[in-house]
NUDREN-680534 format. One record per residue: residue number from 1; residue in one letter; x, y, z of N, C-alpha, C in turn. Coordinates in pm, 1 decimal, padded with zeros to 6 digits. Layout:
N
+-----+---------+----------+----------+----------+----------+----------+----------+----------+----------+----------+
! num ! residuo !     n_c1 !     n_c2 !     n_c3 !    ca_c1 !    ca_c2 !    ca_c3 !     c_c1 !     c_c2 !     c_c3 !
+-----+---------+----------+----------+----------+----------+----------+----------+----------+----------+----------+
! NUM !       a !        X !        Y !        Z !        X !        Y !        Z !        X !        Y !        Z !
...
+-----+---------+----------+----------+----------+----------+----------+----------+----------+----------+----------+
***
This chain:
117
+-----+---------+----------+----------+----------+----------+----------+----------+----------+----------+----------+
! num ! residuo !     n_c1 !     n_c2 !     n_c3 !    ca_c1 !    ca_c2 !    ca_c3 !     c_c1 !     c_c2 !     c_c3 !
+-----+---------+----------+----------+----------+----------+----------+----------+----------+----------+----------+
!   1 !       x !  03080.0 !  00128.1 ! -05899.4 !  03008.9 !  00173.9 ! -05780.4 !  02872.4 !  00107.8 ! -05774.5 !
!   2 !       x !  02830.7 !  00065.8 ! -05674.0 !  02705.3 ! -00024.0 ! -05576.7 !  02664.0 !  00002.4 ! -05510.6 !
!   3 !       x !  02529.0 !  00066.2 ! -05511.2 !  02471.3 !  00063.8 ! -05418.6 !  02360.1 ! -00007.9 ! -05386.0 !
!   4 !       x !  02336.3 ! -00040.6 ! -05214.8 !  02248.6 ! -00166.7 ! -05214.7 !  02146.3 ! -00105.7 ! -05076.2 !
!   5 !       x !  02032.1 ! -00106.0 ! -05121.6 !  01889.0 ! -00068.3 ! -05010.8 !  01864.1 ! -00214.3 ! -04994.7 !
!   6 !       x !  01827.6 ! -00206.3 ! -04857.7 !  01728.2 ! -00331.4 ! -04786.4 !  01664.4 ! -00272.1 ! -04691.9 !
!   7 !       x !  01601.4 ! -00312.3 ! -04620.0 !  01498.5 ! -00326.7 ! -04512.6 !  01378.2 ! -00228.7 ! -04562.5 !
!   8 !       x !  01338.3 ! -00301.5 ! -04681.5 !  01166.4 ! -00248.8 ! -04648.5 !  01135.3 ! -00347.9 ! -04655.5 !
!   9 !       x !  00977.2 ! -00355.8 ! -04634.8 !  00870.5 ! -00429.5 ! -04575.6 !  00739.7 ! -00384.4 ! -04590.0 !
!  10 !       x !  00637.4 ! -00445.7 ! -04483.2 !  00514.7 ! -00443.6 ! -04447.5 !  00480.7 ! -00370.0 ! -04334.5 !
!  11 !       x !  00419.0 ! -00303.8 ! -04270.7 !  00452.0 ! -00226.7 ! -04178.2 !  00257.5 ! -00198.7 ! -04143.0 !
!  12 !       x !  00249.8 ! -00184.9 ! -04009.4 !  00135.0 ! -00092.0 ! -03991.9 !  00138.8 !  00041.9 ! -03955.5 !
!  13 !       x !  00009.0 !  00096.3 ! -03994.5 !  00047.3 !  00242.0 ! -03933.7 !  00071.5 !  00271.9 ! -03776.0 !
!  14 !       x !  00189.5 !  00341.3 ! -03774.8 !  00234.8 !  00386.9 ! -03653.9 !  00368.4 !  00310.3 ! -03615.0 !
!  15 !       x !  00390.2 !  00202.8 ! -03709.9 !  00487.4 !  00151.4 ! -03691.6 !  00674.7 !  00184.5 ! -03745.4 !
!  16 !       x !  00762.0 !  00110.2 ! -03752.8 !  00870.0 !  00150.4 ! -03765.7 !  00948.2 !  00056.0 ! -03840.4 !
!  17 !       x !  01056.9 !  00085.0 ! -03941.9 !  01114.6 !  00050.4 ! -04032.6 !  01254.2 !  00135.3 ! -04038.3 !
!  18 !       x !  01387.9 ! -00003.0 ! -04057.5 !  01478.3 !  00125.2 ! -04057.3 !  01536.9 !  00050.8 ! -04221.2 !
!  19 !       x !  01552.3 !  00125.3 ! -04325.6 !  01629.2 !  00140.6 ! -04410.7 !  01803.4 !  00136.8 ! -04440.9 !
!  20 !       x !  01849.2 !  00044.9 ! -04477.8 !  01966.3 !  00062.6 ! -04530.3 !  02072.8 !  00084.5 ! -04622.4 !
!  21 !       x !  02141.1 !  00111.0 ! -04671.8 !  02196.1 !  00147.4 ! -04805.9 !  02359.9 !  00125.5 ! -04781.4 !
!  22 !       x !  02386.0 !  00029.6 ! -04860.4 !  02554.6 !  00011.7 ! -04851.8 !  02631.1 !  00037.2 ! -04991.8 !
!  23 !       x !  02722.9 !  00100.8 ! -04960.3 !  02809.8 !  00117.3 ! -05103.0 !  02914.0 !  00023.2 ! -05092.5 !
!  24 !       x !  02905.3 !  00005.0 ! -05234.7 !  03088.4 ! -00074.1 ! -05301.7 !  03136.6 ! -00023.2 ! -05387.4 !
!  25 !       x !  03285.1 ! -00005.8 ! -05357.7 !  03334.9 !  00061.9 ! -05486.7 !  03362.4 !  00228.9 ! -05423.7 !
!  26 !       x !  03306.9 !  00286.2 ! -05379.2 !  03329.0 !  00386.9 ! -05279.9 !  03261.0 !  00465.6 ! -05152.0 !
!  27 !       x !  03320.0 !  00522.0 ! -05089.2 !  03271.8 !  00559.0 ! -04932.8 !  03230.8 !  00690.5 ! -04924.7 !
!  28 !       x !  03125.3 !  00686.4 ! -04849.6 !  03031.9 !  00822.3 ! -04848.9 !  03098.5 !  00906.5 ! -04790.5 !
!  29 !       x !  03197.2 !  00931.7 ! -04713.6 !  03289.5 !  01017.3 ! -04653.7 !  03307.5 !  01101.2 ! -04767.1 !
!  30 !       x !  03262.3 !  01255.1 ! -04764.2 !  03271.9 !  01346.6 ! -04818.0 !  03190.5 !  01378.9 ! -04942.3 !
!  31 !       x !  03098.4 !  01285.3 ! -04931.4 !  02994.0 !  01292.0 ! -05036.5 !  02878.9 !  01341.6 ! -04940.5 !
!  32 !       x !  02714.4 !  01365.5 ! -05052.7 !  02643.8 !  01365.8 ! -05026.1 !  02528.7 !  01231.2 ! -05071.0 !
!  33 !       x !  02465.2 !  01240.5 ! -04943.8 !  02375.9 !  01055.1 ! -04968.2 !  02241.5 !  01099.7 ! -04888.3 !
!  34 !       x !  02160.8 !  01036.7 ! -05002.6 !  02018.9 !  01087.8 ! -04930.1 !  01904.7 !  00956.6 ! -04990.8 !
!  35 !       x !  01806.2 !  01070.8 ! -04981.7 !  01707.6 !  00877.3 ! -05016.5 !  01564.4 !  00949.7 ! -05106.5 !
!  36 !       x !  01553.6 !  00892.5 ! -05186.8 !  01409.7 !  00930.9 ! -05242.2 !  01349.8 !  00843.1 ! -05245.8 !
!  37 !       x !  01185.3 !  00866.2 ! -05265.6 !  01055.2 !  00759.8 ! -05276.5 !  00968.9 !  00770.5 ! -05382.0 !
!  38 !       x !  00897.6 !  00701.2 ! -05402.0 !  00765.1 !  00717.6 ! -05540.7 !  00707.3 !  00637.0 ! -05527.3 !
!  39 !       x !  00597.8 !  00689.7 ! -05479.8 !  00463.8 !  00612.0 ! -05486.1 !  00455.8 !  00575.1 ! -05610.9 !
!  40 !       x !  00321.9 !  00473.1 ! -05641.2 !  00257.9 !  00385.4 ! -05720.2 !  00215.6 !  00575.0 ! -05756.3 !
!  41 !       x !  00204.6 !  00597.5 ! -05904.6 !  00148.5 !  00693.3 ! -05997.9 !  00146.1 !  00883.2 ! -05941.8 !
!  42 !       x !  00270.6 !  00856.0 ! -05871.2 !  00280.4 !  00967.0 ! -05801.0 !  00447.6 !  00996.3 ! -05883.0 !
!  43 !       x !  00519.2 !  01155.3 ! -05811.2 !  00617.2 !  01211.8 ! -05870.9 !  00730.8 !  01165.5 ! -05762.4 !
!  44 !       x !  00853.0 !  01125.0 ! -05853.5 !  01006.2 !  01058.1 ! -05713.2 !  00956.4 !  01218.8 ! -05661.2 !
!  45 !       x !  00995.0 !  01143.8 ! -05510.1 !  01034.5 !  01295.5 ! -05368.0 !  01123.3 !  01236.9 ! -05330.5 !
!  46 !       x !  01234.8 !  01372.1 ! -05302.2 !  01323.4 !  01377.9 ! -05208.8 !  01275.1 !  01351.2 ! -05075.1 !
!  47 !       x !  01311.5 !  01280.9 ! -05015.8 !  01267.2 !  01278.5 ! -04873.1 !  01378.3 !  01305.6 ! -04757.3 !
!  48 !       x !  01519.0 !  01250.7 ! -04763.0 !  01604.6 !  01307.5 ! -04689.6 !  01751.9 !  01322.1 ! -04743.0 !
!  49 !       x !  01810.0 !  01403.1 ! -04731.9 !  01978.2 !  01395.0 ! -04709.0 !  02064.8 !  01418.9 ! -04604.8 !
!  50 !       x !  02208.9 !  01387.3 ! -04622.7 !  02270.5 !  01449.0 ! -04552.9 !  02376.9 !  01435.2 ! -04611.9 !
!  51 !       x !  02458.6 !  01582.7 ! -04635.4 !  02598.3 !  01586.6 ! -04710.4 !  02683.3 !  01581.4 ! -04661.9 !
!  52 !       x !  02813.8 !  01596.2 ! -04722.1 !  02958.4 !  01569.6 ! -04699.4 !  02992.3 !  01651.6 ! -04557.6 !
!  53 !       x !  02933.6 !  01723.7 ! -04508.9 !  02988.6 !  01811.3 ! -04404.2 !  02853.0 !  01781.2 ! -04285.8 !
!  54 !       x !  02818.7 !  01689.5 ! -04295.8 !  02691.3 !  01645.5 ! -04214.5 !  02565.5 !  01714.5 ! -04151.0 !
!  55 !       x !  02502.1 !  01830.8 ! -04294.2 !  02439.4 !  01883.2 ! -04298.4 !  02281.0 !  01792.5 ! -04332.2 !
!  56 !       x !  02200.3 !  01828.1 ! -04238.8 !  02091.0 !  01751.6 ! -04307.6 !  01963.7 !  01786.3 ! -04351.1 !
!  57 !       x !  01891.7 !  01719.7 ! -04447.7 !  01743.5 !  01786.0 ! -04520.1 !  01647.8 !  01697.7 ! -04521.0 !
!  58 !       x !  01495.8 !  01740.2 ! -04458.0 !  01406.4 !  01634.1 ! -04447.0 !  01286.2 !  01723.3 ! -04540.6 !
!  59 !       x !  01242.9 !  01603.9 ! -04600.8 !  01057.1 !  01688.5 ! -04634.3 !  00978.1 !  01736.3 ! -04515.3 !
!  60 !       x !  00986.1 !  01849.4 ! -04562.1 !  00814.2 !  01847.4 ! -04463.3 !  00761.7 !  01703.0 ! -04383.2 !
!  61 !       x !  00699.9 !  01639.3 ! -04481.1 !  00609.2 !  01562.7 ! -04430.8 !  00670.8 !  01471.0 ! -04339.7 !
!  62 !       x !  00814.7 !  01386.5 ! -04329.8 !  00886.8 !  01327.2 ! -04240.2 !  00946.2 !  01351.9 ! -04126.1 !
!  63 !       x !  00949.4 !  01556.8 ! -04127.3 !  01024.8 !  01602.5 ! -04014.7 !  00969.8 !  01553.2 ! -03897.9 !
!  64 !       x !  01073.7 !  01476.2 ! -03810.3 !  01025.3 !  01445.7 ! -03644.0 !  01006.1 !  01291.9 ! -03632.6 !
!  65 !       x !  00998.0 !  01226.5 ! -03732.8 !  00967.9 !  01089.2 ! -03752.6 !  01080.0 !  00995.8 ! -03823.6 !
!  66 !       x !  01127.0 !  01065.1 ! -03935.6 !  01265.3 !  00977.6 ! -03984.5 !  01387.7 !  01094.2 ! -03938.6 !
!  67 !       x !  01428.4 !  01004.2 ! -03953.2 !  01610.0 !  00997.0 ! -03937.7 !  01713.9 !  00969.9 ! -04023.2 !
!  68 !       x !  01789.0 !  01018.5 ! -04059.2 !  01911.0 !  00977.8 ! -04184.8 !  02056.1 !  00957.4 ! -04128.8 !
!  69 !       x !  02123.8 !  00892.5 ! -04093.9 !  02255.1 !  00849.7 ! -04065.0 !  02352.8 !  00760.4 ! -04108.9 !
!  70 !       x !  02460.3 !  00819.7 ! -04127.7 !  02576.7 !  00752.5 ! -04189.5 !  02707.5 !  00703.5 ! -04170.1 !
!  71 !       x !  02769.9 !  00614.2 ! -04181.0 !  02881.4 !  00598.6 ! -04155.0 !  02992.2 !  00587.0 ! -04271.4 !
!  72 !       x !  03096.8 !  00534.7 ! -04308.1 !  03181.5 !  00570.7 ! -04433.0 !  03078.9 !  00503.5 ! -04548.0 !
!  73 !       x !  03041.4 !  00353.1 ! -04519.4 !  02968.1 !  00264.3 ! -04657.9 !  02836.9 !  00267.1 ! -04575.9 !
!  74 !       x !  02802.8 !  00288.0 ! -04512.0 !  02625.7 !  00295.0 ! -04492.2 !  02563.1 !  00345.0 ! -04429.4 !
!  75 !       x !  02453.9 !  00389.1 ! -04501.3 !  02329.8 !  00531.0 ! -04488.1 !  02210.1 !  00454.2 ! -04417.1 !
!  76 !       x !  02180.3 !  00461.3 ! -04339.5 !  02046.4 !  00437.5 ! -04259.5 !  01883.5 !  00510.9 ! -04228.2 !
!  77 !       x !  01811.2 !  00480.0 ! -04286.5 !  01714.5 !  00569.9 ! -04303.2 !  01602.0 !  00526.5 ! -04178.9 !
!  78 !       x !  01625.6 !  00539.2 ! -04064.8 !  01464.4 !  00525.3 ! -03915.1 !  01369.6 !  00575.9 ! -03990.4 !
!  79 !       x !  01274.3 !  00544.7 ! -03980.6 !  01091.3 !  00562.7 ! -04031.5 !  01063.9 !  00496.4 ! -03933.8 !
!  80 !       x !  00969.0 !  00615.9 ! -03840.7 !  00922.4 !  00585.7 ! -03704.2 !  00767.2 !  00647.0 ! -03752.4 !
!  81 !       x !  00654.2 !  00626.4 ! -03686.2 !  00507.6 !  00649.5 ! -03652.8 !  00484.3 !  00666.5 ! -03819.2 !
!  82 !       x !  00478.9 !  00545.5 ! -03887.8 !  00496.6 !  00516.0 ! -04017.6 !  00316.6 !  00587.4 ! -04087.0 !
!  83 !       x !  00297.8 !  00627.4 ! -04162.4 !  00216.2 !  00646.8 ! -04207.7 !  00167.6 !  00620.2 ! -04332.0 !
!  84 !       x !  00027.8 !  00573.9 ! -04402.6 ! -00034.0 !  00519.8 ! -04518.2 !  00082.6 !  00581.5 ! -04658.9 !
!  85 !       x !  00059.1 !  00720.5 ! -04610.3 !  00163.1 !  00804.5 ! -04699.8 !  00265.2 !  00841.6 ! -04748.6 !
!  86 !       x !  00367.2 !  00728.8 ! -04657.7 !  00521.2 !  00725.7 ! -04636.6 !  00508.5 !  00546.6 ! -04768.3 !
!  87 !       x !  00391.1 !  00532.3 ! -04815.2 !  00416.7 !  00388.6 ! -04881.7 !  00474.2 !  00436.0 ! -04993.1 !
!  88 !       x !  00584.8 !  00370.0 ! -05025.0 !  00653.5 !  00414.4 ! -05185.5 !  00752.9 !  00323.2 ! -05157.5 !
!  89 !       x !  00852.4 !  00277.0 ! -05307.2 !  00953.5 !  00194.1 ! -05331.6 !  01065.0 !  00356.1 ! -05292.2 !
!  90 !       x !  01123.8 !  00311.4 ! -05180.8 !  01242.4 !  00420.6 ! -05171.9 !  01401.1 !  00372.7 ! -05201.7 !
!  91 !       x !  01460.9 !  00505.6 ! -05274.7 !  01609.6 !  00500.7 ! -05319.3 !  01714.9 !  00546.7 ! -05260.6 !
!  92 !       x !  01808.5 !  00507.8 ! -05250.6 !  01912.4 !  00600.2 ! -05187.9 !  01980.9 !  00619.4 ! -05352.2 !
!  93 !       x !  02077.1 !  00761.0 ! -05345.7 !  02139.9 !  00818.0 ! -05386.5 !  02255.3 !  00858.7 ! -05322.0 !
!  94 !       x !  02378.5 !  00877.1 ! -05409.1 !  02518.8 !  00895.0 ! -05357.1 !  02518.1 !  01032.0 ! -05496.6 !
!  95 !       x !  02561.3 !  01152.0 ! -05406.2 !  02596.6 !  01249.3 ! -05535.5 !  02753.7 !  01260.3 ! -05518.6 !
!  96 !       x !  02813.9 !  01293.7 ! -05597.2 !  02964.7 !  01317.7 ! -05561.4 !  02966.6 !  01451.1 ! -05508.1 !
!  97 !       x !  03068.0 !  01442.4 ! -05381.3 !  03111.1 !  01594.7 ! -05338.5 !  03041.9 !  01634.7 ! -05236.8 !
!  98 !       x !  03063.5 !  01718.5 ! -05176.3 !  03026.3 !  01755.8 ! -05060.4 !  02867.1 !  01811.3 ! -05003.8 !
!  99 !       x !  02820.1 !  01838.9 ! -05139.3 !  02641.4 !  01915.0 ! -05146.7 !  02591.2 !  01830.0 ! -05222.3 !
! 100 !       x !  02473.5 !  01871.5 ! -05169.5 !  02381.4 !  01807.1 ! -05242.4 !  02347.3 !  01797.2 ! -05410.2 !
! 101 !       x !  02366.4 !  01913.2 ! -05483.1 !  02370.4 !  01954.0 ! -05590.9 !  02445.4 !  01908.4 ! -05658.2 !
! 102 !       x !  02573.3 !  01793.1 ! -05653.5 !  02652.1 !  01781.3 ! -05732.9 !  02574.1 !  01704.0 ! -05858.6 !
! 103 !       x !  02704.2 !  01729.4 ! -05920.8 !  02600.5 !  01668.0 ! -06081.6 !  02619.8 !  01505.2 ! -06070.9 !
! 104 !       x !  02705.6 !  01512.1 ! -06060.6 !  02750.5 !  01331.3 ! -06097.4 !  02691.7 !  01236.1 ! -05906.0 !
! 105 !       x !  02589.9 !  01156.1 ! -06000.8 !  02488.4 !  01070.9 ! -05917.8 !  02533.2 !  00899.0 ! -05896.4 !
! 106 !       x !  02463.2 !  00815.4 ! -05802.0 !  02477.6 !  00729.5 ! -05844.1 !  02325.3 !  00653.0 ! -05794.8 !
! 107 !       x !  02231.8 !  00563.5 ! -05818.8 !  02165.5 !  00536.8 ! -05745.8 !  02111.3 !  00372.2 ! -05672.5 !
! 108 !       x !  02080.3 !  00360.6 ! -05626.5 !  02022.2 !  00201.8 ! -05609.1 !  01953.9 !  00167.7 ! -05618.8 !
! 109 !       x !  01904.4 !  00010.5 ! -05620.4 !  01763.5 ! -00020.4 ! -05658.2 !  01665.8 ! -00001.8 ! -05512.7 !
! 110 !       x !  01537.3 !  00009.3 ! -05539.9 !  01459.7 !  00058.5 ! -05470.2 !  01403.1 ! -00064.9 ! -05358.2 !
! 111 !       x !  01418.5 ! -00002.2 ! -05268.6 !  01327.9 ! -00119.4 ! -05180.6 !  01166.0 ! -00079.7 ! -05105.1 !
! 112 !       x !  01104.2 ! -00150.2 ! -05135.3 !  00955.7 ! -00120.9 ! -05091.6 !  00945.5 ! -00086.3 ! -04977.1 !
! 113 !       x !  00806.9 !  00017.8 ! -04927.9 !  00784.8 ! -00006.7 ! -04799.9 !  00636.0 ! -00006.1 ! -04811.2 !
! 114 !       x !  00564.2 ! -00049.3 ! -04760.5 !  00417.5 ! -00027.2 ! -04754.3 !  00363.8 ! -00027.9 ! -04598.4 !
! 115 !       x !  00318.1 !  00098.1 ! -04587.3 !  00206.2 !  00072.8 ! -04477.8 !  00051.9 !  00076.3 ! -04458.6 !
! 116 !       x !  00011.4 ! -00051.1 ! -04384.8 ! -00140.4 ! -00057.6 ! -04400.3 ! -00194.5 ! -00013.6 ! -04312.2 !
! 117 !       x ! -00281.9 !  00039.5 ! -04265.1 ! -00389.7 !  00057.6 ! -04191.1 ! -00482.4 ! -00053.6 ! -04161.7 !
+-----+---------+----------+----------+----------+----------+----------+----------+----------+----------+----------+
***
């Protein structure tokens, strides 16, 4: 199993970035797939999911601005009215099973985003 993030970048504030995440090896259909971030000397955050039954979970701080969507192999993450604070290398995650909680994970490598002011 593979998973693959692209589209980060450089970005200014207020601007927009959409995130992608493709699997190989297996299809998000009936899983749960979401995305975390970590700043430079800060703690990984969850920032969004959405599980097997197309339930979805945003932080606080993103509600109204990102977006999480999926199709069988790829998760799409919109980051709209981008902010200084949204800068972190972000991950997607594949959990097995239908919630979020499942134990067995898989994750990808991280792709940057930075926004400047």
């Amino acid at each position: 199993v593979q998973l693959q993030a692209s589209g980060g970048g450089s970005v200014q504030v207020g601007g927009s970035l959409r995130l992608s995440c493709t699997a190989s090896g297996i299809t998000f259909s009936g899983n749960a797939i979401g995305w975390y971030r970590q700043a430079p000397g800060k703690q990984r955050e969850l920032v969004t999911y959405i599980n097997g039954e197309d339930n979805i979970h945003y932080v606080d701080s993103v509600k109204g601005r990102f977006a999480i969507s999926k199709d069988q192999n790829t998760v799409c993450l919109q980051m709209n009215s981008l902010k200084p604070e949204d800068t972190a290398t972000y991950y997607c995650v594949l959990k097995l099973g239908l919630y979020w909680y499942g134990v067995y994970e898989y994750w990808g490598k991280g792709t940057l985003v930075t926004v400047s002011s």
